[in-house]
C-alpha positions in Angstrom: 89.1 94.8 -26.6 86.6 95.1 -24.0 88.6 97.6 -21.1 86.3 100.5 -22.4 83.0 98.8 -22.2 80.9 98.1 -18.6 81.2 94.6 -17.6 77.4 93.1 -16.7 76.8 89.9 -14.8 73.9 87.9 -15.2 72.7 86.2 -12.1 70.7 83.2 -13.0 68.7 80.3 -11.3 66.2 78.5 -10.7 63.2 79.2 -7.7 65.0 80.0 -4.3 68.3 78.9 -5.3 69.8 82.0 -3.2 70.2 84.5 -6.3 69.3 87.6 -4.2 71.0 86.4 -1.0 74.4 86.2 -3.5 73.8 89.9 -4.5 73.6 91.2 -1.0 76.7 89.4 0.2 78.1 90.9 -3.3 77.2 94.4 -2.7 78.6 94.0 1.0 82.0 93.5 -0.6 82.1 95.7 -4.3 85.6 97.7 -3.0 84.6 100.6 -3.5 82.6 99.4 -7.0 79.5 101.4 -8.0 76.9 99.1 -8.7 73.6 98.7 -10.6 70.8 96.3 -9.8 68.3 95.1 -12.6 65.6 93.0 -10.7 63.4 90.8 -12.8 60.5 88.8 -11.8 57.9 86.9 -12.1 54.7 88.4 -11.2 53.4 92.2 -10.5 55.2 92.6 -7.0 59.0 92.9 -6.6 59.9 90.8 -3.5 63.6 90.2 -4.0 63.7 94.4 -5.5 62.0 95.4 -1.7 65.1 93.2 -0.1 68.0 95.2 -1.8 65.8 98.6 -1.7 66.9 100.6 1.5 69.0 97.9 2.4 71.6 100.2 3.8 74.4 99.2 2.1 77.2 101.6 0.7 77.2 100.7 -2.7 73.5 100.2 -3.2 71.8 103.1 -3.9 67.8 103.6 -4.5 68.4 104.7 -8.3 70.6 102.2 -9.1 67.9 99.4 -8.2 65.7 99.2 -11.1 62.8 96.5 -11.3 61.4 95.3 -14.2 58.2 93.3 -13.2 56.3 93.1 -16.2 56.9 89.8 -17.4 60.0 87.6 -17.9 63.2 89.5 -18.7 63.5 86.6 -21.7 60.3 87.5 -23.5 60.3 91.2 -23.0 63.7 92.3 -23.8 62.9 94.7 -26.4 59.9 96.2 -24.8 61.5 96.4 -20.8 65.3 95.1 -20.8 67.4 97.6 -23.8 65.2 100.8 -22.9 65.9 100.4 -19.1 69.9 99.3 -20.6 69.5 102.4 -22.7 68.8 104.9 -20.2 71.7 103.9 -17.5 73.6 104.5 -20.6 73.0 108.1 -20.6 73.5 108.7 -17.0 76.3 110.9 -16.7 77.3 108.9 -13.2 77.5 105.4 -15.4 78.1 102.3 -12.9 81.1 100.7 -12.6 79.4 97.3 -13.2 75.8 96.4 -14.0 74.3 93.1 -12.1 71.0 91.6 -13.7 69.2 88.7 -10.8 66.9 87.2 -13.7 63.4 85.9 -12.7 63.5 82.4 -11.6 61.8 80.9 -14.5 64.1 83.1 -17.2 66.1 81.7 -20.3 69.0 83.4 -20.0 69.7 82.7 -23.6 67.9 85.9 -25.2 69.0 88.2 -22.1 72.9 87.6 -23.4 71.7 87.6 -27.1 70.6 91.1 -26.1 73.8 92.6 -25.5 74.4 91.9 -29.2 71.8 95.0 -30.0 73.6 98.4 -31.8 74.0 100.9 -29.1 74.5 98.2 -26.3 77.4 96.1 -27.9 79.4 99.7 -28.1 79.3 99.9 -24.5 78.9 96.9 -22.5 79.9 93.0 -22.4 78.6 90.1 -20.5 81.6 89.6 -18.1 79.7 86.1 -17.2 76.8 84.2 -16.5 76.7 82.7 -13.2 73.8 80.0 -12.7 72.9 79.4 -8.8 72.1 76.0 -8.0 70.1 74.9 -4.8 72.5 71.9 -3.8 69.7 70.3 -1.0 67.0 70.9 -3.8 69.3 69.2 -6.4 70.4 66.5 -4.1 66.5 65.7 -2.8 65.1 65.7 -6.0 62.8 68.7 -5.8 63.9 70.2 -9.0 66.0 67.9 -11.2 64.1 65.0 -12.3 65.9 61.3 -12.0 66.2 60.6 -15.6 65.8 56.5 -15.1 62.9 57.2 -13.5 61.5 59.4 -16.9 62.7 56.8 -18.9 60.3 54.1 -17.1 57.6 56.5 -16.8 57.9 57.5 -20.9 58.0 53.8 -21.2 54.6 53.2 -18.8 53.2 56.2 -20.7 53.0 56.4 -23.8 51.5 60.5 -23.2 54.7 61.5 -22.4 56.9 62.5 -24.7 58.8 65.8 -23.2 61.0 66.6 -20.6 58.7 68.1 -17.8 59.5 72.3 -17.9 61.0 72.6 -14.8 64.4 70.3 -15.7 64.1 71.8 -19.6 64.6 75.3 -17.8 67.2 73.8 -15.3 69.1 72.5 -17.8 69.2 75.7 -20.4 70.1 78.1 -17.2 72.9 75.6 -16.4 74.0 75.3 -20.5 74.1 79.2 -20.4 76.2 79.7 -17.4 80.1 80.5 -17.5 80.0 79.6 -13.8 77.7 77.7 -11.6 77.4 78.0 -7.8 76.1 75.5 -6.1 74.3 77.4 -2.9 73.7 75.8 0.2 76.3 73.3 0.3 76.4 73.3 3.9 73.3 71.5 3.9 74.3 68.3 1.9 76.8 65.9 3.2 80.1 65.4 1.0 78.9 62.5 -1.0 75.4 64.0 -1.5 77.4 67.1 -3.0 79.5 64.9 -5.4 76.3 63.6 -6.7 74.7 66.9 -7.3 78.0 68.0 -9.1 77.5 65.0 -11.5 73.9 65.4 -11.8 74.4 69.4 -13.0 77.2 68.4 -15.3 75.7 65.9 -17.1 72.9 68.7 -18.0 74.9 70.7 -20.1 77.1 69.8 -23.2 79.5 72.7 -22.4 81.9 72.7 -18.9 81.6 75.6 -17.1 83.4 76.3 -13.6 81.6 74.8 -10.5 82.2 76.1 -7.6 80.2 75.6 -3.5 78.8 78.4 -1.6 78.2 77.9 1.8 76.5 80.3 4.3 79.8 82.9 4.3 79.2 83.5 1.0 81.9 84.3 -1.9 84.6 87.3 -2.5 83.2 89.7 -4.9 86.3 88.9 -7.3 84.8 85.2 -7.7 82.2 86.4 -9.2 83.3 89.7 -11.1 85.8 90.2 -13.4 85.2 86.4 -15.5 85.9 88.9 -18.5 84.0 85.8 -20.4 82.2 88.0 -23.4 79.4 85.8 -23.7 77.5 87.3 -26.0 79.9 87.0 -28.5 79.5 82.3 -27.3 75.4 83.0 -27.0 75.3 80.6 -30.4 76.9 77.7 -28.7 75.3 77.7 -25.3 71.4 76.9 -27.1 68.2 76.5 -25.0 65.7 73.9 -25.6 63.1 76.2 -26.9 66.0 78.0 -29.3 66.4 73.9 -30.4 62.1 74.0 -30.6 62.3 77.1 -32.7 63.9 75.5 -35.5 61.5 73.2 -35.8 58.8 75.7 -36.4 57.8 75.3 -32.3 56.4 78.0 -30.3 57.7 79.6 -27.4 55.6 80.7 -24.5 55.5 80.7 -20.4 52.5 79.0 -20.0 54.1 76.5 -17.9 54.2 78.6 -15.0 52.1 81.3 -13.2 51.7 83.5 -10.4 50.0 85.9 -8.1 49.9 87.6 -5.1 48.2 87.5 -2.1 47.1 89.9 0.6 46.6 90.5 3.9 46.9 92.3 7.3 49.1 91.5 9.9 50.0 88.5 11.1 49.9 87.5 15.2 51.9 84.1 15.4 54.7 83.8 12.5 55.5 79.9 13.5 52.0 79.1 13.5 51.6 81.0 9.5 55.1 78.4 8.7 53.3 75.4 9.9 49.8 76.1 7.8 52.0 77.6 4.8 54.1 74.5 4.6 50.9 71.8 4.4 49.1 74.3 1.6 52.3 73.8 -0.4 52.1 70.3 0.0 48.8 69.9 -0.8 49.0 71.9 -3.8 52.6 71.3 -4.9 53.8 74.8 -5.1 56.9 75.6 -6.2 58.1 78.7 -4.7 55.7 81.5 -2.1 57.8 84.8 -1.4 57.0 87.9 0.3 56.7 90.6 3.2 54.4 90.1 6.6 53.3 92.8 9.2 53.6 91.2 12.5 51.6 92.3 15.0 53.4 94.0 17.8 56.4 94.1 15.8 58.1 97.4 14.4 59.9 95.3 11.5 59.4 93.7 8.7 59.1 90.2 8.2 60.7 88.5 5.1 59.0 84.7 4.1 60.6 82.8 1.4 59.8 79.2 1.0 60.5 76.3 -1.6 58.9 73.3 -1.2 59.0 71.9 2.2 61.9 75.0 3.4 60.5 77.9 4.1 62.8 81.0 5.6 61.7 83.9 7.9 63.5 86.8 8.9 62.8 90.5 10.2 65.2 92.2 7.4 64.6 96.0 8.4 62.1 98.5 10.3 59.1 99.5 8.8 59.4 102.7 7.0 57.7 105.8 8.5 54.5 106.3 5.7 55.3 103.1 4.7 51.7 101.1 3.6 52.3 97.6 5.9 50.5 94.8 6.0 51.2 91.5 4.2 51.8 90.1 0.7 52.9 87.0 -0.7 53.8 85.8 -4.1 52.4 82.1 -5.2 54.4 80.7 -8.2 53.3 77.5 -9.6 53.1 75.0 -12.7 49.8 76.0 -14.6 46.4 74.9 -14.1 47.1 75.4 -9.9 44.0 76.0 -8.1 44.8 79.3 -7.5 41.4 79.9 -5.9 41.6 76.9 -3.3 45.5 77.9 -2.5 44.2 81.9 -2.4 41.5 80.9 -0.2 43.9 78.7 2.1 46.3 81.5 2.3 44.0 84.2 3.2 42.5 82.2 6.2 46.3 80.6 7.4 47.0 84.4 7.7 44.2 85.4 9.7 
């Protein structure tokens, strides 16, 4: 029923789990596949869309990169997500298979419900959802909270009476997924990685596949081809604010913000880890991503930290033309002092 339509994978997950690092690896092994990218995130500057742009891979060409940075994917799909759908529609050289890397902090949920819209359904399905899990975040804690330890706090605290917003969107990307990667599971020994399994399973009322990544990475035929149709299950994979809804609740993003800082080049790269690491700390930032000139250097410099790991690499030469300098994205709960952590950054980059 589906052979004539383009299969679409949605890439989903929370804050560094290694979404865009899964896409690479993916488009380094496609056989031959034409691929197209849609990129959302959160914030007005496209870090993980600058990683896959000239990235000098085959199947991954300029056009078929498309960003959508205007907000998240799950709140703006009429306005951003089915025109951007209904234009690679009309391209007379269609893709082969269309790959969406949601924002970090997206529902899923409403991105799949969107496939269900006239003059999309026609012509492409949701092969599957895959939901990448950080195992070493999941097995320290950082983003799943211990529910024993909520139950004595609601019962210490009479104030709170939700889930906090980071395991309510944990949870609804993990209900939504026909397949679940847990990334990084080099990192966790084999009894820490049994205890994430059972800590992700027991979050959703469905069982989707599990499977481990480790640093090589998966076969592209792992993760295509699932020929799941999920938009035709969206009603039985519900997220909390869905659940909210019908009970007359609102649904916003105002748990979460973001923005950018800039800068010139950088002279000591170790030195920038060490300060960047203690402002996290201090100010309990969830995730900082983004591009540094280094002086002296002809490439670019990639920093991607969560929490207490941060990650630096020189990903590619600076193009000739090319505006350098450097630019990070802060993404936090809201009510974060952005302008302590702005001030911070500006002078740990000096």
């Amino acid at each position: 029923m589906h052979g004539s339509k383009i299969p679409a994978t949605v890439i989903t997950g929370f804050l560094g789990a290694g979404k865009t690092t899964l896409i690479r690896n993916l488009l380094n092994n496609t056989n031959g596949k034409r691929i197209a990218l849609i990129i959302n995130e959160f914030g007005d500057f496209g870090v993980d869309g600058g990683l896959l742009k000239n990235c000098g891979i085959e199947n991954c060409r300029d056009e078929d990169v498309i960003e959508l940075n205007n907000g998240c994917i799950c709140c703006t799909v009429a306005d951003d997500f089915i025109p951007t759908m209904e234009k690679l529609l009309e391209r007379d050289d269609r893709p082969d298979h269309i790959v969406i890397e949601t924002s970090g902090l997206a529902l899923p949920q409403p991105l799949v419900s969107a496939f269900n819209w006239p003059g999309i359904k026609t012509s492409v399905t949701v092969d599957g959802v895959v939901t990448v899990v950080d195992s070493a975040a999941v097995a320290a804690g950082r983003f799943a909270v211990d529910e024993a330890r909520i139950s004595a706090q609601r019962a210490a605290d009479g104030a709170l009476d939700h889930d906090s917003p980071i395991e309510e969107l944990f949870e609804d990307q993990i209900e939504a997924a026909d397949l679940i990667i847990l990334s990084k599971a080099d990192l966790v020994d084999e009894a820490g990685l049994d205890e994430v399994k059972a800590n992700v399973s027991g979050r959703s009322r469905r069982r989707p596949k599990m499977i481990t990544s480790r640093l090589e990475g998966l076969p592209a035929e792992v993760l295509l081809g699932l020929g799941s149709a999920t938009e035709s299950d969206i009603g039985n994979r519900k997220s909390h604010h869905e659940m909210e809804h019908e009970s007359g609740a609102e649904h916003d993003h105002d748990e979460f913000e973001s923005f950018a800082v800039n800068s010139g080049a950088i002279a000591d790269p170790a030195g920038v880890e060490e300060r960047l690491r203690a402002i996290i700390a201090a100010h309990d930032v969830l995730r900082v991503k983004g591009f540094a000139e280094v002086e002296g250097k002809p490439m670019r410099l990639v920093i991607q930290a969560v929490g207490a790991r941060i990650d630096q690499y020189f990903d590619r030469a600076w193009h000739r033309g090319e505006v350098r300098g450097t630019r990070l994205v802060v993404i936090g709960l809201h009510g974060m002092d952005q302008q302590s952590i702005r001030a911070e950054l500006v002078e740990a980059l000096a």
